[in-house]
Structures are given as structure tokens and as C-alpha cells.
N, CA and C atoms as an extended XYZ file, in Angstrom:
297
Properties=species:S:1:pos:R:3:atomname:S:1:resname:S:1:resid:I:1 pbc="F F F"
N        -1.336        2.207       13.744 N   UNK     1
C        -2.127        3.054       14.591 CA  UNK     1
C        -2.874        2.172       15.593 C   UNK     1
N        -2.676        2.614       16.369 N   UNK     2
C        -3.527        1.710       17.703 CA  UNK     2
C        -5.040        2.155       17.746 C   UNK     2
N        -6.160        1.564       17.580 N   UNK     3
C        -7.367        1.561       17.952 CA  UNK     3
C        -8.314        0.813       18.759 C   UNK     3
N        -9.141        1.487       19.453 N   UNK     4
C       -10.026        1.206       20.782 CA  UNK     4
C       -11.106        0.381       20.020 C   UNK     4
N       -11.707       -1.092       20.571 N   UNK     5
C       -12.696       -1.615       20.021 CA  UNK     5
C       -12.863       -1.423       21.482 C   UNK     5
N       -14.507       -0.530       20.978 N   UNK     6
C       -15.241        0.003       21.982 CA  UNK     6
C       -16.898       -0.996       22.519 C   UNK     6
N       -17.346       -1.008       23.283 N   UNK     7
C       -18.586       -1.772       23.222 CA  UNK     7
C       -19.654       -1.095       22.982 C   UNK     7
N       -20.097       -1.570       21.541 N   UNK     8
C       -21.166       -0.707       20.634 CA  UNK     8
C       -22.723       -0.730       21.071 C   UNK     8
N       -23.436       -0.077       21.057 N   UNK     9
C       -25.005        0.131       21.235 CA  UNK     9
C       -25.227       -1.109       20.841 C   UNK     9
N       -25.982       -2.465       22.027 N   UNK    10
C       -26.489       -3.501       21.481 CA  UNK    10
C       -27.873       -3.697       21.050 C   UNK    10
N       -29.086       -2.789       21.631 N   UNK    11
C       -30.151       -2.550       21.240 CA  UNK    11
C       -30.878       -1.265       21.898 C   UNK    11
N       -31.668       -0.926       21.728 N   UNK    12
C       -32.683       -0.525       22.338 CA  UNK    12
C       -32.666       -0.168       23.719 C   UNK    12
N       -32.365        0.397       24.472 N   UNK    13
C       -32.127        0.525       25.786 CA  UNK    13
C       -31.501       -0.763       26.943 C   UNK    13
N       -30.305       -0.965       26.126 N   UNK    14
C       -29.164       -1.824       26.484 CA  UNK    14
C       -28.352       -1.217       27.168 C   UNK    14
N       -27.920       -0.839       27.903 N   UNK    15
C       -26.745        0.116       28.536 CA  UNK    15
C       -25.068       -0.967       29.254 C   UNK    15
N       -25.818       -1.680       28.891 N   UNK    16
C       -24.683       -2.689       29.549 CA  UNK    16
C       -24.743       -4.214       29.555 C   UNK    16
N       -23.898       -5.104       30.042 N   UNK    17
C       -23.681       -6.142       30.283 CA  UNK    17
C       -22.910       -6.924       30.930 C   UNK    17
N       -22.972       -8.084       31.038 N   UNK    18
C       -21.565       -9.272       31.968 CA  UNK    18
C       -20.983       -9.999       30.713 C   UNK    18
N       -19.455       -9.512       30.738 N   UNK    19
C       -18.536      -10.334       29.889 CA  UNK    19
C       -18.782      -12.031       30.008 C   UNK    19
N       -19.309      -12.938       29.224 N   UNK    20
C       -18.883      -14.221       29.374 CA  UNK    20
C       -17.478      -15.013       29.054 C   UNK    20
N       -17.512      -14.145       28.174 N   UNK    21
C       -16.167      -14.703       27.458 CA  UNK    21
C       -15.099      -13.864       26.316 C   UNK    21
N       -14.066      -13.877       26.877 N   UNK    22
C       -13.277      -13.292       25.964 CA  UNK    22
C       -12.593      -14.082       24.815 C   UNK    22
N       -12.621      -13.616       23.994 N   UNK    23
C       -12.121      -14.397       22.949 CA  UNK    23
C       -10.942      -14.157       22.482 C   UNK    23
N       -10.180      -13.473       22.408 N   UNK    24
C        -9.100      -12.655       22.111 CA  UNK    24
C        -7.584      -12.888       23.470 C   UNK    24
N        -6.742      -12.244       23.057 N   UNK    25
C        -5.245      -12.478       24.086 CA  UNK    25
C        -4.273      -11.393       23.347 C   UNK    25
N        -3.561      -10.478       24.122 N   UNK    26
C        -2.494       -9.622       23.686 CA  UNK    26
C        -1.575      -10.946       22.684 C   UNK    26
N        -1.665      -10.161       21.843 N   UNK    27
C        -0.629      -10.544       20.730 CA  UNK    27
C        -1.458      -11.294       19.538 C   UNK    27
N        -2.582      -11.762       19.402 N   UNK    28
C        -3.178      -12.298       18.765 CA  UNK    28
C        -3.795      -11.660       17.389 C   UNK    28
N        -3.518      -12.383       16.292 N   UNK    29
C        -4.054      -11.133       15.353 CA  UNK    29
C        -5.908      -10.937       15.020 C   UNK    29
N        -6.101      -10.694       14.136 N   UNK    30
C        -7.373      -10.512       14.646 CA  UNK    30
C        -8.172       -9.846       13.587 C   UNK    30
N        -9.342      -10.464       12.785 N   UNK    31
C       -10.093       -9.732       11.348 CA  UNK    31
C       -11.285       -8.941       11.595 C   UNK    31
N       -11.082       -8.019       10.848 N   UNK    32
C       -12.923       -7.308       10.737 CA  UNK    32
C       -14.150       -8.751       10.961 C   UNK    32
N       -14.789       -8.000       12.072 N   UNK    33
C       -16.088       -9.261       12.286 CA  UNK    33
C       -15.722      -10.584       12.992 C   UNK    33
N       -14.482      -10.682       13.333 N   UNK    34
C       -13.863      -11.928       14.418 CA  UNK    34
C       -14.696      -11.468       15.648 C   UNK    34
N       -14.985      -12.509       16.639 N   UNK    35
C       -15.515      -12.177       17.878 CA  UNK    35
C       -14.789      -11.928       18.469 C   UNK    35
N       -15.028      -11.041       19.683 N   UNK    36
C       -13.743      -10.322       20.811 CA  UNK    36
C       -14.114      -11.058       21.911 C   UNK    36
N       -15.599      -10.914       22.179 N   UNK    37
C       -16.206      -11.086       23.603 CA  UNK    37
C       -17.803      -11.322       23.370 C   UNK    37
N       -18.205      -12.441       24.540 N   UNK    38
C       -19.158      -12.812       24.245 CA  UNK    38
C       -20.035      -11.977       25.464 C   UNK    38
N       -21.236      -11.110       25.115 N   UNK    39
C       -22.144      -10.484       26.305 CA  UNK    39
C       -23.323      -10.768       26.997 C   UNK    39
N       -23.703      -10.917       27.938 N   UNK    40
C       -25.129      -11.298       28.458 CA  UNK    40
C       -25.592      -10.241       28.605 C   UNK    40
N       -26.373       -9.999       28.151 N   UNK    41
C       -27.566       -8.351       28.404 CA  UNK    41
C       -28.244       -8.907       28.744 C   UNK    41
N       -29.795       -8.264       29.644 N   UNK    42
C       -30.907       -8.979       30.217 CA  UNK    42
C       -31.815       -9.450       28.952 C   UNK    42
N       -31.830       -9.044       27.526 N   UNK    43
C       -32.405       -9.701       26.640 CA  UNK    43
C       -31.505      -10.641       26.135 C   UNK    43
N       -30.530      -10.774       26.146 N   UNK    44
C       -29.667      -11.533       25.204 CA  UNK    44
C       -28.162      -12.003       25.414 C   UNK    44
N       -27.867      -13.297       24.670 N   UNK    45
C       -25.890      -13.322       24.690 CA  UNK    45
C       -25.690      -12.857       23.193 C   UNK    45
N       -25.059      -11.937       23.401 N   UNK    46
C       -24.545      -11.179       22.156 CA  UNK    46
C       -23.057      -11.316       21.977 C   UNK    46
N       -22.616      -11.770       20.520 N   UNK    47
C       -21.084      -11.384       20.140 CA  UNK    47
C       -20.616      -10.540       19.591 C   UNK    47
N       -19.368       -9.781       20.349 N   UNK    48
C       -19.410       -8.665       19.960 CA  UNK    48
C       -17.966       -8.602       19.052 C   UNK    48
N       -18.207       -8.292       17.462 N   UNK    49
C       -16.677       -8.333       16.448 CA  UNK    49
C       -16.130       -7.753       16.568 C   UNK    49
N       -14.766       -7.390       16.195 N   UNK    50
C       -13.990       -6.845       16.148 CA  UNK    50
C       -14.412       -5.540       14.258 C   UNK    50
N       -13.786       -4.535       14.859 N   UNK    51
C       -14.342       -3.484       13.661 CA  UNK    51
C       -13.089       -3.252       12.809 C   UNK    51
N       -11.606       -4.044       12.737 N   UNK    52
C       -10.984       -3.811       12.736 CA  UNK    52
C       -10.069       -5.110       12.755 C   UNK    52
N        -8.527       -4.807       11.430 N   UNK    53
C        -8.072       -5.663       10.976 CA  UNK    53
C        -6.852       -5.750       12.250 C   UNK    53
N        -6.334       -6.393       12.746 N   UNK    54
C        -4.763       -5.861       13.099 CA  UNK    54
C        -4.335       -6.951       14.244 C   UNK    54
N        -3.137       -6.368       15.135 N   UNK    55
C        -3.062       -7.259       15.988 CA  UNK    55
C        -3.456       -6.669       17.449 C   UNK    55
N        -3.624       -7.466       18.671 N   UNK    56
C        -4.239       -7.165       19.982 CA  UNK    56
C        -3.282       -6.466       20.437 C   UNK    56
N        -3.340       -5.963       21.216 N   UNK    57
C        -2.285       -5.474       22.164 CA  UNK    57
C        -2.364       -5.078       23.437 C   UNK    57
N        -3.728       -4.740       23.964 N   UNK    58
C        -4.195       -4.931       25.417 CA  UNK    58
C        -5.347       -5.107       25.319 C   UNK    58
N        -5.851       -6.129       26.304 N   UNK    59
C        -7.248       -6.850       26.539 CA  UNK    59
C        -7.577       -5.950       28.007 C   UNK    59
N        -8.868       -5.047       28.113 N   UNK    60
C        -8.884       -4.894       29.386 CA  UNK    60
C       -10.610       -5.550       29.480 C   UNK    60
N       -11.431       -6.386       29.132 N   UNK    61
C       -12.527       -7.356       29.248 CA  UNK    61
C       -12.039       -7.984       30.080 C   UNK    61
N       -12.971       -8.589       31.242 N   UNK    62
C       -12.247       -9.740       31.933 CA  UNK    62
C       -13.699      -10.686       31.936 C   UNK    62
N       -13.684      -11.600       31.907 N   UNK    63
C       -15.249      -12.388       32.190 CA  UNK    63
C       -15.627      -12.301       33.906 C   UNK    63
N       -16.732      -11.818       33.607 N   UNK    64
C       -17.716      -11.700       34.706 CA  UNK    64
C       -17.893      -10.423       34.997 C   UNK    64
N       -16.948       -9.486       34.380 N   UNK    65
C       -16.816       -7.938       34.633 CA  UNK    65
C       -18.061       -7.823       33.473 C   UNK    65
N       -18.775       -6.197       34.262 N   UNK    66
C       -20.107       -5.544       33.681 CA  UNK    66
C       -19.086       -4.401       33.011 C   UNK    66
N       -19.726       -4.582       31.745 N   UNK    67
C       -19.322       -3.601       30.533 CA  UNK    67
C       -20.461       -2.792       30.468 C   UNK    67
N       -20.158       -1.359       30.424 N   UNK    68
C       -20.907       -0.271       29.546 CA  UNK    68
C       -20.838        0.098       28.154 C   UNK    68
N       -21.856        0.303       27.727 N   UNK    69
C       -21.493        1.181       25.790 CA  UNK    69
C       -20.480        1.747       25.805 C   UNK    69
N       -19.819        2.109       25.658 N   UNK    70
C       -18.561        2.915       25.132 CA  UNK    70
C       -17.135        2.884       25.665 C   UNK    70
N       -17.377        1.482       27.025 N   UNK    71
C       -16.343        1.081       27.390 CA  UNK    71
C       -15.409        0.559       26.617 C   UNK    71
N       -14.138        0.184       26.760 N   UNK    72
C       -13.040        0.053       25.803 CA  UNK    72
C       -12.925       -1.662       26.257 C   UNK    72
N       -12.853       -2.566       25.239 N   UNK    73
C       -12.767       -3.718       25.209 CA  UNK    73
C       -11.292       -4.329       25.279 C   UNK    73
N       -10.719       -3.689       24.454 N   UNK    74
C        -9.401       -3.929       24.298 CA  UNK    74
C        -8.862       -2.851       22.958 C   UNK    74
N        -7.675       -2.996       23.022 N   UNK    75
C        -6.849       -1.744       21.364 CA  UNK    75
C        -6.562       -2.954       20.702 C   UNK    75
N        -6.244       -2.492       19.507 N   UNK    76
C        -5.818       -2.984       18.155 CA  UNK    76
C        -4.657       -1.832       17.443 C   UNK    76
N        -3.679       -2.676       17.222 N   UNK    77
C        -2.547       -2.165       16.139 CA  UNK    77
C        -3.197       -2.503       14.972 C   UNK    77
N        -3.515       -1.747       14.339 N   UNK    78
C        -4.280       -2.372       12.847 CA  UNK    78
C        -2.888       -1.882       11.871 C   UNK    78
N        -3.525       -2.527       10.730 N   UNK    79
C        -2.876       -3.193        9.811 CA  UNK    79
C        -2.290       -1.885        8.825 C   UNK    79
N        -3.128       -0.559        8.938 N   UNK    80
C        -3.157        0.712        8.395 CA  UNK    80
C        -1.988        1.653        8.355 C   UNK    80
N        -1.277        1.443        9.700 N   UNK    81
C        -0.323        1.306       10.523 CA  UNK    81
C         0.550        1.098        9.105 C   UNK    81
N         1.133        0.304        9.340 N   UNK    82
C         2.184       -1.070        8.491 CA  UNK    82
C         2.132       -0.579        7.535 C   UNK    82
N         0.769       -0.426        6.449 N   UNK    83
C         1.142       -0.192        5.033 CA  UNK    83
C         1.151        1.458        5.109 C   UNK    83
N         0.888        2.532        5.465 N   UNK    84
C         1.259        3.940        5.375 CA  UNK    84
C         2.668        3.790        5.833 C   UNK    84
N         3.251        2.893        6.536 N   UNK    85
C         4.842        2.989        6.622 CA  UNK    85
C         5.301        2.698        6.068 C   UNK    85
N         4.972        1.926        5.342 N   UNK    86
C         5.755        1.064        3.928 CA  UNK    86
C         5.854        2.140        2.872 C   UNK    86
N         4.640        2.872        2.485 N   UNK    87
C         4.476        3.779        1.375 CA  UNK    87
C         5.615        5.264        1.876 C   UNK    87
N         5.868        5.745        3.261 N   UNK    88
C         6.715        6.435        3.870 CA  UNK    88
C         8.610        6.821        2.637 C   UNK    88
N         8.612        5.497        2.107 N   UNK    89
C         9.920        4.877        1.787 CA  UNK    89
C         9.716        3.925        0.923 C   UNK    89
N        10.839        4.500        0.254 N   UNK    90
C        11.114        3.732       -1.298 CA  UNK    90
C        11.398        2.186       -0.536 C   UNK    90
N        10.918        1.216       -1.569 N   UNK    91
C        11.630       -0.048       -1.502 CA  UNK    91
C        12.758       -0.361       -1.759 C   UNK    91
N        13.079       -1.672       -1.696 N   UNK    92
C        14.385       -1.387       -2.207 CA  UNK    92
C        14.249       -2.069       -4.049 C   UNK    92
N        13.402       -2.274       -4.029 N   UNK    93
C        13.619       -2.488       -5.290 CA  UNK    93
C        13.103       -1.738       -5.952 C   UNK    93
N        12.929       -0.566       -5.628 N   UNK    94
C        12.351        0.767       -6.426 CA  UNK    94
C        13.760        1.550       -6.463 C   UNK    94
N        14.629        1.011       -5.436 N   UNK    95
C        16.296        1.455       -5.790 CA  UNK    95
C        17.280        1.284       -6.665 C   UNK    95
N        16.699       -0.611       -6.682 N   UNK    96
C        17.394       -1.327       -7.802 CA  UNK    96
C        17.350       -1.258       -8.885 C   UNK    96
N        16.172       -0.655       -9.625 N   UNK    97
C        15.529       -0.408      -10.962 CA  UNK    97
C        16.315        0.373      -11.784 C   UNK    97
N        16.436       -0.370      -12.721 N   UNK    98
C        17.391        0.289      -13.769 CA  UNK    98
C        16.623        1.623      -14.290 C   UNK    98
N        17.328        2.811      -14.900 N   UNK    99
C        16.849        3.794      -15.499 CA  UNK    99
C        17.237        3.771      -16.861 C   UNK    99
């Protein structure tokens, strides 16, 4: 399943920021709590994790670009994906098994 890591409420009347740094690249895999992108808000440089296990698949962050809350950072193929397809269908060694 493809999912949006979105840019989350950083504090208190934060509404935005300037990308410093992206951390991430299409194709790269990627863990719950890995950094995506690094943010400058007028209080702070904040890193922002990933919420989500899987691999990248489009980066639309660019550094120096101003992000809003709920803008889309980049998607994720997560990992959720993969194993509900697996469970879809017998293995094959659930074929092989003697009765």
C-alpha cells in the first residue's frame, strides 16, 4: 500500500517551514522514526521521521522549498503491502505438506 508521509504539527503555532535537507531518495528503504527531512521553523531545526516501515517511491521535498502541515513529503510502499499478499496464497510449502 502506498502511503503519504505528511508534514506533522511541529508546535504550537508552526504552520510551516524551509526544507534543509532531505534525507531520503526514490527507491530507498526506510524505518519507523528514520529521518526524511530536516526543517527550519522560525523557532527551530526540526527532524522530521518517517511514520512508516517500507520503501520510497516519490520524494516531492526539495531543500529550500517552504513546507506546510499537511503537505506531502514524499509516499512510502510499506511493508503491509508485501505481507497481506503473501497471506493472499498458499505457499508452496503449505502445498508440499504431506497429509
Amino acid at each position: 500500500m502506498i502511503e503519504a508521509i505528511k508534514l506533522p504539527e511541529i508546535g504550537e503555532n508552526v504552520e510551516s517551514g524551509i526544507v534543509v535537507a532531505v534525507h531520503v531518495k526514490e527507491g530507498d528503504s526506510i524505518a519507523v522514526d528514520d529521518t526524511v527531512i530536516e526543517l527550519e521553523t522560525d523557532k527551530a531545526l526540526v527532524e522530521i521521521p518517517s511514520p512508516f516501515n517500507g520503501r520510497i517511491t516519490e520524494v516531492l521535498a526539495e531543500a529550500g522549498a517552504q513546507m506546510n502541515v499537511g503537505d506531502v513529503i514524499a509516499r512510502v510502499e510499506t511493508e503491509a503491502r508485501n505481507e497481506t499478499e503473501g497471506q493472499d496464497r498458499p505457499s508452496e510449502a503449505d502445498d508440499d505438506t504431506p497429509t
